[in-house]
C-alpha positions as CSV (number, residue, x, y, z in Angstrom):
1,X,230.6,154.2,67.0
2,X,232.7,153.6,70.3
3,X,231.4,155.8,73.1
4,X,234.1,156.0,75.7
5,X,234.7,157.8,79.3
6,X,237.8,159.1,80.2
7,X,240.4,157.5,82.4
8,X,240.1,159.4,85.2
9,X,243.4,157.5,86.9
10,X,246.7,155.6,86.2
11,X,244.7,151.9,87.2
12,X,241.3,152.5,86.0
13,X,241.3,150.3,82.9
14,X,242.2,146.9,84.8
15,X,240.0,144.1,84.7
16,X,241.8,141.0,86.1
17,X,241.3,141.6,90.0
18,X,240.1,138.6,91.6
19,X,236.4,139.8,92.9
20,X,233.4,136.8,92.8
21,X,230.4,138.2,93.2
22,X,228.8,134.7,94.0
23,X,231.6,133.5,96.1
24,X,231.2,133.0,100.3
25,X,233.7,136.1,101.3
26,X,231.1,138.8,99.1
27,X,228.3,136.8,99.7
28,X,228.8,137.1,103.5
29,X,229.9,141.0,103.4
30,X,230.7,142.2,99.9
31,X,231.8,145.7,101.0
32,X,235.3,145.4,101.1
33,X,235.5,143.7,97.6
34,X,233.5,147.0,96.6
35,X,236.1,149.2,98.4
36,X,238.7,147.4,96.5
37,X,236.7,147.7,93.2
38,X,236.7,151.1,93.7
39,X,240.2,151.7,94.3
40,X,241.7,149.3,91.5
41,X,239.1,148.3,89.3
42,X,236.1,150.4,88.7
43,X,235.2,147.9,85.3
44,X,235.3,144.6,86.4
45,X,235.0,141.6,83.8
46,X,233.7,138.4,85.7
47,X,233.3,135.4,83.2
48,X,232.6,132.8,85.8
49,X,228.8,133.0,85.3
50,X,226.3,132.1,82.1
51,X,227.4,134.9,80.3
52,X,230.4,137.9,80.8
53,X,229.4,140.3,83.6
54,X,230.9,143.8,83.3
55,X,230.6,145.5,86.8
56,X,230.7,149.5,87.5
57,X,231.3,150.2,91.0
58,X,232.0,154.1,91.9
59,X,229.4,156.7,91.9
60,X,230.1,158.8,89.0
61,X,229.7,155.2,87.0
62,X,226.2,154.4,88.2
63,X,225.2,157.6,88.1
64,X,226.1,157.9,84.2
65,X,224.7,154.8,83.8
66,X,221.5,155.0,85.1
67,X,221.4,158.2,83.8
68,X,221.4,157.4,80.2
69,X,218.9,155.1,79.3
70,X,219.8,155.7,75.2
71,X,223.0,154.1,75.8
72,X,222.3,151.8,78.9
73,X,218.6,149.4,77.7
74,X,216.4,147.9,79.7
75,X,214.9,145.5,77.2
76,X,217.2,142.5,78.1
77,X,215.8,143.0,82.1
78,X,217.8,144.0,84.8
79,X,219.4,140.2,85.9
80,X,222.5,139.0,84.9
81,X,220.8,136.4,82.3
82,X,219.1,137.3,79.0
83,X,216.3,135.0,79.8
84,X,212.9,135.1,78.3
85,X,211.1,135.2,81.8
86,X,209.5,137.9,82.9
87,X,208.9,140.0,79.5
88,X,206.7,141.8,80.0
89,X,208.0,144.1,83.3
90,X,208.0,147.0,83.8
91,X,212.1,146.9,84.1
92,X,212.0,145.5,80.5
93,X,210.7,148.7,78.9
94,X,212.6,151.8,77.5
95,X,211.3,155.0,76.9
96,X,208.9,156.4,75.1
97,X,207.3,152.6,76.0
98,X,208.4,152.6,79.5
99,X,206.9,156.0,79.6
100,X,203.7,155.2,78.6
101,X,203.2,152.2,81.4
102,X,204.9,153.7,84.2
103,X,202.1,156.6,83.8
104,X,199.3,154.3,83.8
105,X,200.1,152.5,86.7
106,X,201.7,155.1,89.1
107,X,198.3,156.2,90.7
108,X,198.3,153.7,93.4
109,X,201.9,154.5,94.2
110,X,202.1,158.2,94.3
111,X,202.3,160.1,98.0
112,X,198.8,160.7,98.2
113,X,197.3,157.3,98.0
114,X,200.3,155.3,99.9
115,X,199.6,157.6,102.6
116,X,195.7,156.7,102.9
117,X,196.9,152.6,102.8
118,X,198.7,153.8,105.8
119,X,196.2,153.1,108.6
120,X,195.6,149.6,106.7
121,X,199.2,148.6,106.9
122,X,199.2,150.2,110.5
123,X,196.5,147.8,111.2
124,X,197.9,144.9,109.6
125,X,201.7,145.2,111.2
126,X,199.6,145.6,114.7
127,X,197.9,142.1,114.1
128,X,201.0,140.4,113.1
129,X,202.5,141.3,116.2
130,X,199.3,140.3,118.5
131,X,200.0,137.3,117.4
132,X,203.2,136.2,118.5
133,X,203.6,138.7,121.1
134,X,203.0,136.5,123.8
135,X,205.5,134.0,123.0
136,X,208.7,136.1,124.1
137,X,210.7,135.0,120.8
138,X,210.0,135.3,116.9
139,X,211.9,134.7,113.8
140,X,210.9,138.2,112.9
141,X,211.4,138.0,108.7
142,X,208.9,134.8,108.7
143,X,206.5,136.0,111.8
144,X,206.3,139.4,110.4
145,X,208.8,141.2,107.7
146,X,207.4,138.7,105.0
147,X,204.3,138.6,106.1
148,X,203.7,141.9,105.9
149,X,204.4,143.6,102.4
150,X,202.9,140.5,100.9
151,X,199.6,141.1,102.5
152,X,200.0,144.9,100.9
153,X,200.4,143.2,97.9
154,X,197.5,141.3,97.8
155,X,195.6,144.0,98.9
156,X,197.0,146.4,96.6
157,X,196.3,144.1,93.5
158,X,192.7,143.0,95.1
159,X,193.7,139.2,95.0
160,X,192.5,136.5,97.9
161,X,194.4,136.6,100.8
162,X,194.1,132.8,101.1
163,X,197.0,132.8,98.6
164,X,199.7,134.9,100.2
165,X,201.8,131.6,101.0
166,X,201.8,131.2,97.6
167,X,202.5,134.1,96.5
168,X,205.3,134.1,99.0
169,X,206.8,131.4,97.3
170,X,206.5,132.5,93.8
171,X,208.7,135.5,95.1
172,X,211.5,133.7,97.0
173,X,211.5,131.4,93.5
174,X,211.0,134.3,91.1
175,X,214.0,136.1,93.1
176,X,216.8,133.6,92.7
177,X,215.3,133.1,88.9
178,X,216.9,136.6,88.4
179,X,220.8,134.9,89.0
180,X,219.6,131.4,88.1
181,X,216.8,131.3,85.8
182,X,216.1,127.6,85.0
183,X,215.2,127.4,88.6
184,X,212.7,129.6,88.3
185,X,211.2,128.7,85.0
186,X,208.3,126.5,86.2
187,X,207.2,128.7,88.7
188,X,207.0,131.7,86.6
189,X,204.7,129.5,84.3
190,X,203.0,128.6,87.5
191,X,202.0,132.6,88.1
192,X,202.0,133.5,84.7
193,X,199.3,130.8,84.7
194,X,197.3,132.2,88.2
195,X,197.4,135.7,87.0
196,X,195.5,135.0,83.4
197,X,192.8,133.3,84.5
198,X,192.3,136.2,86.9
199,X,192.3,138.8,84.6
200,X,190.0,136.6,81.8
201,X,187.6,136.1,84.8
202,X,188.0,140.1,85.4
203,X,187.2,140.8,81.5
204,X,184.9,138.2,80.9
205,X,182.7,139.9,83.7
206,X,183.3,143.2,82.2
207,X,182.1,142.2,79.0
208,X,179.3,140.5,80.3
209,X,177.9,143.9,82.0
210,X,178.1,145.3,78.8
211,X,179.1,148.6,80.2
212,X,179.7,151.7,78.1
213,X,182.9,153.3,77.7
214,X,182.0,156.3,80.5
215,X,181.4,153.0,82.9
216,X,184.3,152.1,85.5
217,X,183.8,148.4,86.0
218,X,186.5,148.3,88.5
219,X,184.4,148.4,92.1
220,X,181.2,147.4,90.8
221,X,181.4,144.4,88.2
222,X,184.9,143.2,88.9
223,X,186.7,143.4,92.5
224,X,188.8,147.0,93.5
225,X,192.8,146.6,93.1
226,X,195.3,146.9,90.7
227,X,194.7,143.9,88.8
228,X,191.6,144.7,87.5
229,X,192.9,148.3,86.7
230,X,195.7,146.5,84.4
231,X,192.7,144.3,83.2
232,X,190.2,146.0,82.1
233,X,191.3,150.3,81.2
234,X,193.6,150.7,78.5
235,X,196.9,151.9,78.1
236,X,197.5,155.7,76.6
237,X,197.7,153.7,73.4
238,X,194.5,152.6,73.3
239,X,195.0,149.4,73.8
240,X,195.0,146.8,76.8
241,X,198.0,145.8,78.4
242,X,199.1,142.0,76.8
243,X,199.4,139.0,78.9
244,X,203.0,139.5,79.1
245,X,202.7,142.7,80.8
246,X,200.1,141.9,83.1
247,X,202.1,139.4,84.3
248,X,205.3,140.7,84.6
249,X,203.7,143.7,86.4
250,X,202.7,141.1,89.1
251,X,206.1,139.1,88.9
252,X,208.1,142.7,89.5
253,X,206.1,143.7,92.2
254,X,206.7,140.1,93.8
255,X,210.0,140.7,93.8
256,X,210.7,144.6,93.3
257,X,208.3,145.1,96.1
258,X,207.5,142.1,98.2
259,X,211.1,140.5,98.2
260,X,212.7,144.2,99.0
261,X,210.6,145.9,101.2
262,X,210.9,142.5,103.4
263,X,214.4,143.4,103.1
264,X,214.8,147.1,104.0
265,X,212.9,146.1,107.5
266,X,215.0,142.8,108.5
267,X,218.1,145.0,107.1
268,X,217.1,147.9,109.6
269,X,215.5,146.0,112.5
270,X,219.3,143.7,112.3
271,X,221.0,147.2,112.5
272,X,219.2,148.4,115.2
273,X,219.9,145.4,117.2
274,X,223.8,144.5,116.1
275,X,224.6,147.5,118.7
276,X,221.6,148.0,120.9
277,X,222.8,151.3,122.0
278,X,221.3,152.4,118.6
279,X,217.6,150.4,119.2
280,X,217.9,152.4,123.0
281,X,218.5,155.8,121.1
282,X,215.6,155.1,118.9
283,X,213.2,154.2,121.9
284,X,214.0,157.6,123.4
285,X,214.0,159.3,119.8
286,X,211.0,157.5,117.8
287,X,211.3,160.7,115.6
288,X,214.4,159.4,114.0
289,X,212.4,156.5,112.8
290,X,212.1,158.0,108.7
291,X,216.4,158.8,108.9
292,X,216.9,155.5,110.2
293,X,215.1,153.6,107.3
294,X,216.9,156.1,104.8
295,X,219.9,155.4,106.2
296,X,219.0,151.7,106.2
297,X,218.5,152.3,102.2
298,X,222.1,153.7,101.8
299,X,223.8,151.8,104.2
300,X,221.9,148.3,103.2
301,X,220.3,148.6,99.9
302,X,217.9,145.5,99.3
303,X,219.0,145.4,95.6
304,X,223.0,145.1,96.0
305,X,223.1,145.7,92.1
306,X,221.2,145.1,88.5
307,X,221.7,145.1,85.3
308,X,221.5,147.2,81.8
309,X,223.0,146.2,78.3
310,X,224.6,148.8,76.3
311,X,223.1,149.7,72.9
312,X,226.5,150.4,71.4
313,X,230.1,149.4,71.8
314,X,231.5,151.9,74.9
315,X,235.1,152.6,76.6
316,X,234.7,153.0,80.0
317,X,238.1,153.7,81.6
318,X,240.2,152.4,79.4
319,X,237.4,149.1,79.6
320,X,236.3,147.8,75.9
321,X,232.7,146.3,76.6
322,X,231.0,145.1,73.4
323,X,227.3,146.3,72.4
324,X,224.7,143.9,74.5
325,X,227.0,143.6,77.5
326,X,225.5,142.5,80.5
327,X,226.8,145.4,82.6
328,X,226.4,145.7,86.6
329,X,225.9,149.0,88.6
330,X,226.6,148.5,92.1
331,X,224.0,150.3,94.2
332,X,225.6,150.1,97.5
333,X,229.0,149.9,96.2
334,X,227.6,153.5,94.9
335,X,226.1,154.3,98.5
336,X,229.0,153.9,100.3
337,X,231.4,155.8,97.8
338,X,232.9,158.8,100.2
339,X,231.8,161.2,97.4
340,X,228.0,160.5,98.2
341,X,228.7,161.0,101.6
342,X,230.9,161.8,105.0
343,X,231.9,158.3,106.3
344,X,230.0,156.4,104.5
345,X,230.7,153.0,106.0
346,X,229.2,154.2,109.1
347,X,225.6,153.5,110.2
348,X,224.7,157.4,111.2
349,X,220.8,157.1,112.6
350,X,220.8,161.0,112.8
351,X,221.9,161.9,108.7
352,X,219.9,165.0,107.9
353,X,216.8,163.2,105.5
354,X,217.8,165.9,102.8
355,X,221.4,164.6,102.5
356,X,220.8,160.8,103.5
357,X,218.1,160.3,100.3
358,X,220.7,161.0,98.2
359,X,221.3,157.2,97.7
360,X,220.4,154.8,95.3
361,X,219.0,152.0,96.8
362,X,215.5,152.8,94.5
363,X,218.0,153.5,92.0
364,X,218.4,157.0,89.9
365,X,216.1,158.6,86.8
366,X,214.0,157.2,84.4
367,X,214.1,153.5,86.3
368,X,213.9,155.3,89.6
369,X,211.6,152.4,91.4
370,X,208.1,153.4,91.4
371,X,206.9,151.6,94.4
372,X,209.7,153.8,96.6
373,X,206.6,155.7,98.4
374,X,204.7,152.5,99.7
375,X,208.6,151.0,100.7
376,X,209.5,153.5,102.9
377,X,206.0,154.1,104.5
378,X,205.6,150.3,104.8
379,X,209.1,150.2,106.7
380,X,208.3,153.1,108.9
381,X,205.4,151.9,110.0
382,X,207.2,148.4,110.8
383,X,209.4,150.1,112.9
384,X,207.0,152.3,114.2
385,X,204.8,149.7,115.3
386,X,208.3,147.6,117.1
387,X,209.5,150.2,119.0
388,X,206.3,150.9,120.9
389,X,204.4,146.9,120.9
390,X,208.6,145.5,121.7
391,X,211.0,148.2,123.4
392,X,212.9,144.8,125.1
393,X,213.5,143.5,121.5
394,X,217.1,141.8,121.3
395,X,218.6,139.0,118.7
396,X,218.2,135.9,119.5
397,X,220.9,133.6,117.3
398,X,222.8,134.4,114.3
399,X,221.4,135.4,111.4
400,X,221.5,134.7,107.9
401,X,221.4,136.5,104.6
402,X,219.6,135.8,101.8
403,X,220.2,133.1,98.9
404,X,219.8,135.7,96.2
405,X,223.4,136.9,95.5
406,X,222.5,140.2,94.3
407,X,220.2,140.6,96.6
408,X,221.0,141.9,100.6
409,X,218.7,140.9,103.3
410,X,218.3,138.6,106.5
411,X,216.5,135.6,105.6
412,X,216.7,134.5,109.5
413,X,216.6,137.0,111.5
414,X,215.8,135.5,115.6
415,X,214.5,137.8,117.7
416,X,212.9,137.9,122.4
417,X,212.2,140.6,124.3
418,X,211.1,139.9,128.1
């Protein structure tokens, strides 16, 4: 059976407006091909890619979408390809399966514990800057938006910290592999590879202790961190989390967390610094710092958009789009829709916190992204930490975005202070 959404105006239904999400105009500023998408064609159909890609762009749209995860799956991930990588993500799952892993891994990421890893990423964004504050200039994603989050990573997950370049790779890789996925296929082997042999090593020690079932090897036998949580307890099921999902837990946070948290503080520290009268307001208002990453997240959502295939054929404004559809919501088309907010095209540092989180840059329901906690203190504490170690920050060059083209971020972002 056809599910279908009413028209809601005279234009709604067309599909043949010339909008390339891949091409140099909305790769370089997409947001007037979203204000047009809005206006004139709410369902787009773009066939220029591996397979068709349906795109929803208003906020009524996204919201339904994400909404209803009956009609709008996960399984097929949330790129525009139905590749193999990655199965065993978190993003892959629907409920009651979904359900089941997002409870047994949400302890490290609920308010409580991110706010006692504060002092350590405190510490840790303190460092970074000791050690190229005496050079007057920094290429601040590299020198310390990177750099950071990845080192929370590793933490988090109790992994070495020798192999944070690596993993730093693996994301960048794993992160275009979500638009282009044979250029990403090796290196997903490559952690899919790493990861196993930590969490063998992590169960052959368990089962070498021969503890009993009351015994908590995590701390003792095998090191703390979520990777030996996913490796040795077992799921609500009874049973421990496969390979596949051990792994794609660590590829999703690589690039769900790493990738976009990187983002949200070269997005907002860019921002800040593209009219420095708003960096002066924040030295003289450092209270502003959480609206100013919120409004960071609706104004310059990390994710520009993902993916969910329908489970059943569906009209949407007059739009046919056939069961399995790789379908689009557009998160920051979504954030700056004037129903979400007043003027939503301008950057407002001072947006009351309770009407400013009403975006979707972590997305909406069952999906909503699970790491948003550790994001936004991660960020504040960036900022935090700028403000008072750098007041004279300025840019320093042009910038440049990201190669990901679903993705929104400054991949080069040149910064000096005096």
């Amino acid at each position: 059976m056809i599910r279908e959404v009413l028209v809601t105006d005279p234009i709604a239904g067309a599909t043949d407006l010339d909008y390339d999400p891949t091409s140099p105009e909305v790769l370089a500023d997409p947001l007037p091909a979203y204000e047009t998408l809005r206006a004139q064609c709410p369902v787009h159909l773009f066939e220029g890619l591996e397979h068709p890609l349906y795109t929803l762009s208003r906020l009524e749209d996204v919201h339904a979408q994400l909404s209803d995860p009956e009609l709008w799956s996960n399984r097929f991930g949330p790129g525009i390809s139905y590749s193999e990588q990655n199965p065993g993500s978190l993003q892959r799952y629907d409920p009651p399966e979904h359900t089941l892993r997002r409870r047994f891994l949400r302890e490290p990421f609920l308010p409580k514990a991110v706010e006692a890893f504060q002092p350590a990423v405190s510490e840790l964004a303190a460092s970074l800057i000791d050690g190229f504050e005496s050079r007057g200039q920094a290429e601040l994603h590299d020198d310390y938006a990177s750099p950071l989050p990845i080192t929370a990573f590793t933490r988090l997950l109790g992994l070495p910290l020798d192999d944070r370049p690596q993993f730093k790779y693996w994301a960048e890789k794993l992160t275009l592999g979500m638009t282009y996925p044979d250029q990403a296929t090796d290196d997903w082997l490559a952690l899919r590879t790493y990861t196993l042999a930590k969490v063998r090593a992590r169960r052959d020690a368990m089962a070498a202790a021969d503890l009993g079932l009351e015994d908590d090897p995590v701390g003792t036998v095998v090191p703390e961190g979520l990777l030996s949580h996913l490796a040795c307890h077992r799921l609500g099921d009874g049973n421990f989390a496969t390979d596949d999902e051990v792994t794609g837990l660590v590829a999703m946070m690589l690039v769900a967390g790493h990738e976009t948290t990187t983002s949200l503080v070269t997005n907002t520290v860019w921002r800040l610094l593209e009219d420095r009268t708003r960096w002066e307001r924040l030295l003289a208002e450092p209270d502003l710092v959480p609206n100013v990453i919120e409004e960071s997240l609706r104004f310059d959502p990390p994710v520009l958009g993902d993916c969910r295939t329908n489970t059943a054929p569906v009209t949407i404004h007059g739009v046919d789009i056939p069961a399995n559809s790789k379908v689009m919501h557009l998160l920051r088309s979504a954030n700056h829709d004037p129903d979400l907010c007043e003027a939503p095209d301008e950057f407002r540092m001072d947006r009351p916190l309770l009407e400013n989180r009403k975006h979707y840059a972590f997305g909406w329901g069952t999906h909503f992204c699970l790491g948003a906690h550790l994001a936004r203190m991660t960020a504040r504490t960036a900022l935090g930490q700028l403000i008072v170690r750098l007041p004279d920050l300025r840019l320093d060059g042009p910038t440049e975005r990201l190669q990901a083209p679903f993705l929104w971020g400054r991949r080069v972002l040149p910064v000096a202070w005096s």
